[in-house]
C-alpha positions in Angstrom: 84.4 135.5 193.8 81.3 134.0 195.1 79.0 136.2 195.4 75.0 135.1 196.2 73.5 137.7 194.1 75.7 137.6 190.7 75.5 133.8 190.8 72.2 134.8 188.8 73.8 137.4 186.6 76.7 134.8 185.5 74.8 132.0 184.9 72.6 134.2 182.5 75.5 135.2 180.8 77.0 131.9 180.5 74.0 130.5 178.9 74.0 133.0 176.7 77.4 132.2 175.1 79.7 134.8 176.8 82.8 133.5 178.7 85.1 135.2 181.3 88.2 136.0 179.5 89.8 138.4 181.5 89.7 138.5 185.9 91.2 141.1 188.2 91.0 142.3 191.7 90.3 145.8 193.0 90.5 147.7 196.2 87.0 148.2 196.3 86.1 146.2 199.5 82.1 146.5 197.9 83.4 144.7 194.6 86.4 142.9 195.2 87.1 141.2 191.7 86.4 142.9 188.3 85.6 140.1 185.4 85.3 140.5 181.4 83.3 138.9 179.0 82.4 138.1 175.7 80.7 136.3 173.4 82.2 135.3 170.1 79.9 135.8 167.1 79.9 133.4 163.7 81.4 135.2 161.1 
């Protein structure tokens, strides 16, 4: 979902090392789409 003010928020995250790995819709008209993340650590 494009959304203006998590374009911020994502970018953070995705310089940070995390990746989307899981996406899903809602029926919150406020927050349409639900996303997960992580970051995979060295062992």
């Amino acid at each position: 979902m494009d959304y203006a003010p998590y374009e911020k928020t994502r970018a953070f995250y995705a310089r940070s090392g995390f990746e989307v790995y899981q996406r899903s819709t809602t029926d919150n008209p406020g927050c349409p789409e639900e996303i997960r993340l992580r970051k995979r650590l060295a062992p």
